[in-house]
C-alpha positions, 0 to 999 in steps of 0.5 A: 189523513182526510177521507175521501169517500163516495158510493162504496163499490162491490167489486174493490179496485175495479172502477176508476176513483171518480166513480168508485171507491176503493174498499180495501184502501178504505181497509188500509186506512182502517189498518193505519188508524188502528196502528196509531191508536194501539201505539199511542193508548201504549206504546208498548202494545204495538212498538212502530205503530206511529208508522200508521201516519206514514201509511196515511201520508201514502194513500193521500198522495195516490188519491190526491194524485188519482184525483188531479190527474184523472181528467185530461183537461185543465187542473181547477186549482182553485176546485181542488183547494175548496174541496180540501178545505171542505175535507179537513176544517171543519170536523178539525176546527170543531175538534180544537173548540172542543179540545180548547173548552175541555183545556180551559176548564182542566189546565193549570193556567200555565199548562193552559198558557202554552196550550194557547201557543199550540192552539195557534199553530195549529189553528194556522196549520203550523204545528209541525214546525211548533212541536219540532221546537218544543223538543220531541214526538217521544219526549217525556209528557209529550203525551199530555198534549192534546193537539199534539196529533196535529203535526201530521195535519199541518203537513198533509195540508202544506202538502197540498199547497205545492203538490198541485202547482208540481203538477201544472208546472212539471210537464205531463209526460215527466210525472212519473220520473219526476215523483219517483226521483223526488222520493228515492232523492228525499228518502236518501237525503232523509237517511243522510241527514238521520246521522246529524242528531235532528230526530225531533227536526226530522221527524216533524219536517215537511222535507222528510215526510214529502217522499211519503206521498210521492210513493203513493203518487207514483202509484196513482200514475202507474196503475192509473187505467192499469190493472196486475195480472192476479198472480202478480196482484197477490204477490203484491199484496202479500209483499205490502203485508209483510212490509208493513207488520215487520214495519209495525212490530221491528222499527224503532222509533230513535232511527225513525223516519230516516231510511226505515221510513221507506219500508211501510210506504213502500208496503202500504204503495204495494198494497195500493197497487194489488188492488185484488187478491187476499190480503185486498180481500181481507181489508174490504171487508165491512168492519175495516171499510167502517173503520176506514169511513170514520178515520179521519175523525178517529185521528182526530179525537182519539189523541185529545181524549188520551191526552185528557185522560193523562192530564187528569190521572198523572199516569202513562199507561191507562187502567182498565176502566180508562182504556174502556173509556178511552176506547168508547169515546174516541169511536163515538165522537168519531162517529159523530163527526164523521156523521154530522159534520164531515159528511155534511160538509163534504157534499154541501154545495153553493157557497152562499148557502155554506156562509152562515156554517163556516160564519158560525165555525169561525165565531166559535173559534174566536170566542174559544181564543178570546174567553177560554183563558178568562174562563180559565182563570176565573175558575180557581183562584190563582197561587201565589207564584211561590207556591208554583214554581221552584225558582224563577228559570232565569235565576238560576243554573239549569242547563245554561250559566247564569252568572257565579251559579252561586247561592248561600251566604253572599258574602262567603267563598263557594265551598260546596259543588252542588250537581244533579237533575230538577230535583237539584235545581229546587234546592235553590232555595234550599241551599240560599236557607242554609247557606244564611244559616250556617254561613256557606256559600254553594255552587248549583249547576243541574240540568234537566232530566240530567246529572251532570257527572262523566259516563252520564248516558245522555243518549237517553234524554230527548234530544232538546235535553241532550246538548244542556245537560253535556255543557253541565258535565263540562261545567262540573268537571271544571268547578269539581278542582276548586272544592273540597265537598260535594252535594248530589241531589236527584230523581232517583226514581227515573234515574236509577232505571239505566243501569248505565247511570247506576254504574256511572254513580258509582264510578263517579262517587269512588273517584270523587271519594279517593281524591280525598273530597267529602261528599253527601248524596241527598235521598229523592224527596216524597213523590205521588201519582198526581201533580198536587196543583192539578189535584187542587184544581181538580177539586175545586171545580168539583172533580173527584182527584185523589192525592196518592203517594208513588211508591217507586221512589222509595225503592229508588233510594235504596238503591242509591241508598246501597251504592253509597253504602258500598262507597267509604267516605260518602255519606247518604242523607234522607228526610223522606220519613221525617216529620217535615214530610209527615204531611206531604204535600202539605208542611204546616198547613202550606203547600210545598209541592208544585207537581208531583215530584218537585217542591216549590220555592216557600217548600225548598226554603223551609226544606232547608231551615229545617236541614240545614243544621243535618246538612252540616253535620253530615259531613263531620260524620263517619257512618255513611248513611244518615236516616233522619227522623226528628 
């Protein structure tokens, strides 16, 4: 994803690399980096528009490759590993000083801990194999993660460890078969492998994305010295444009990288190969050559800003005065970058006279380490742990089985199964209140994101989210025989989006409701646009953060509201307009919300003082539905 820049040539493909540079790759960078931005500001803009780091992947083999093999004499491996790193450090490392500041400043100290952790992998190159364990490219809040973007450096720079040691060790005259067996080999064991479930694996692995380069070091080889007839270069041309816009607008992202990974590196290496025509033409032309110049460093900076921008705001998709803020900052810090430190870097020469830079480059880098959590913590006085979270993780039954999952009266019979998603799991505490209260004893199995109830279309999670949330289907459908009352609690804002967990609610509380079991199902709890801790932070160090409600949850217990509704014998209970609410996120001058969805342990222990006596009633009642309002 580094550029490769030298004086530019009038006449595009038509002098070797050393020379010359190619304009219309320039173009295609141009084509690639614009390709990621447009998918990450939205993804619904551009659908496959993270195919762009693929095209990147492609023109850094055939350069890498151009550049290794143009000479015959011996490879300087030791030359090749100091221009790479003259290439990629220090506009990267000066992105992470800033972006660890900007973090220490903005993060919650518990977003900022595991900043810290990314900040570490990335620094050392290792972030791909970091991210993959997190959980997914695609999963939900990936998007506020600002180093995030550098699983694709992390690769590109293992890349560059062993591709040059292929190149001594392999014979000259097997290059070429060599490259192009490796990436038919890779691109099949790639498609074979999509089928066993590891998309987060896939997509971050190193194996995975290895034939992307060789497509464009099998290019380098081939035309190394060679040029197509113009008929033939125009066909090429076209072919690789149509490739890679079917590729931009038609893949999809749950069977990507896999086979379809093929299509925009085969594209992007038929562009490479044309060298001439329109399609080649179009891409050299001075807007997409600039663009192409400044790439690099507009990867770098355009996902941190986002990032940012998210972190700050709480919402996905950008307001039209955030997209234009977005939009102006990323190409000016590109410009920046691209201006005043990586070019020169790039052409810097004597390495005692680059000493003090990189001395300064690496003071930098150890004193963000070294006081950006200080900073962090000095700025606003921490919480009690309480008031931030919902219950201690490894207490309670969320995604795994931690002991009788048992809350209440200690001494009582679980007589209550309680299921749901997070918005189940914060009612720990809630549940240990009233049970003390009314002398009962609950059973609470939840898992993230997930309610644990048969035809639940798991599918949808990310794939970290996948296996819990079954083991808790299979752990409900062994508690369900052993009671006789059922609490189902969730986030019916994100819940009630599938259709097929709206029928499988359904489904599930008729089934429940004939074997002759009572059951209450709990409306979703107040929800606003911003994490209420972050707003808090936010305004203490003197940044406008409004506390706004979301108004999609409501409609959410409606339509829950109207499933129970349609359902005899179980019963809808909401204390979403009650007055415990009334000062949300806020319940006599105290905070009871630890985000912006989820209520904190002192929250869900004065939620349930203040319902349990409801709670209990709920189920002697004959009306289905039950709005409370005391």
């Amino acid at each position: 994803m580094s550029n490769e820049n030298s004086q530019k040539s009038k006449d595009v493909g038509a002098q070797r690399p050393e020379h010359r540079i190619r304009l219309d790759v320039q173009g295609l960078r141009a084509v690639a980096v614009l390709a990621v931005l447009l998918y990450h500001a939205n993804s619904g803009w551009l659908k496959a528009g993270f195919v762009g780091v693929d095209v990147f992947f492609v023109i850094s083999g055939f350069i890498i490759t151009a550049l290794l093999t143009e000479r015959s004499e011996k490879i300087d491996l030791a030359a090749f590993y100091i221009s790479r790193i003259k290439r990629i450090f220090p506009a990267y490392f000066m992105m992470m000083v800033v972006v660890c500041a900007l973090s220490a400043v903005l993060f919650l100290p518990a977003d900022f801990s595991f900043f810290q952790e990314s900040l570490k992998s990335s620094a050392l190159f290792f972030s791909n194999h970091y991210f993959a364990d997190f959980g997914s490219y695609f999963a939900p809040r990936a998007d506020e993660l600002p180093l995030l973007h550098t699983w694709s450096l992390a690769i590109e720079m293992q890349f560059y460890l062993f591709f040059p040691l292929m190149l001594v060790c392999v014979p000259k005259r097997f290059h070429l078969a060599a490259f192009a067996l490796l990436a038919v080999g890779l691109f099949g064991w790639s498609a074979y492998d999509s089928f066993g479930g590891t998309h987060a694996a896939q997509y971050f692995s190193l194996v995975t994305r290895t034939p992307e380069f060789m497509v464009g070091a099998a290019v380098a080889l081939l035309m190394r010295q060679r040029e197509l007839p113009i008929v033939l270069a125009r066909v090429f041309g076209l072919g690789g444009a149509i490739l890679l816009i079917w590729a931009f607008v038609a893949i999809d992202n749950q069977h990507f990288p896999g086979f379809w990974a093929a299509v925009p590196c085969v594209g992007a290496g038929l562009l490479i190969a044309a060298r001439r025509g329109p399609v080649n033409s179009l891409l050299a032309t001075k807007p997409m050559v600039w663009v192409g110049g400044i790439s690099y460093s507009l990867y770098l900076w355009h996902w941190p800003i986002l990032a940012f921008i998210r972190y700050y705001t709480g919402q996905y998709e950008l307001t039209p005065a955030w997209l234009l803020t977005f939009v102006a900052s990323a190409f000016l810090l590109s410009w920046l970058s691209y201006r005043f430190i990586e070019t020169p870097a790039r052409n810097a020469t004597g390495m005692l006279r680059q000493v003090p830079g990189w001395g300064l480059a690496l003071a930098l880098m150890v004193l963000m380490v070294w006081g950006g959590p200080r900073v962090n913590a000095s700025l606003v006085a921490p919480l009690p742990v309480e008031l931030t979270r919902y219950a201690p993780p490894e207490l309670i039954c969320h995604g795994t089985q931690v002991g009788e999952c048992k809350r209440g009266k200690p001494q009582a019979e679980v007589s209550v199964l309680v299921l749901g998603d997070s918005h189940a799991a914060q009612l720990n505490y809630f549940f240990d209140q009233v049970g003390q209260e009314q002398g009962v004893a609950y059973r609470v199995l939840t898992a993230s994101s997930c309610v644990p109830i048969p035809g639940f279309d798991l599918e949808r999670l990310p794939g970290w989210a996948q296996k819990p949330c079954r083991a808790q289907i299979e752990a409900v459908a062994r508690e369900l025989p052993k009671v006789d009352r059922v609490i189902i609690a969730g986030m019916w804002q994100y819940q009630m989006q599938s259709p097929v967990f709206a029928k499988a609610l359904a489904d599930f509380l008729q089934d429940i409701a004939n074997a002759h079991k009572q059951i209450v199902v709990l409306a979703q709890v107040p929800m606003f646009e911003t994490d209420v801790q972050r707003v808090r932070r936010f305004t203490e160090i003197g940044l406008p953060a409004p506390l706004t409600l979301n108004r999609e949850w409501q409609s959410a217990n409606q339509q829950v509201k109207s499933i129970v509704n349609r359902t005899p014998g179980v019963r809808y209970l909401d204390f979403s307009d009650s007055s415990f609410f009334a000062a949300a996120p806020y319940q006599q001058g105290l905070l009871i919300y630890r985000d912006s969805h989820h209520l904190n342990e002192v929250g869900a222990t004065r939620y349930g003082h203040f319902a349990a006596g409801q709670l209990q009633r709920a189920f002697d009642q004959p009306q289905s539905s039950v709005s409370l309002k005391p």
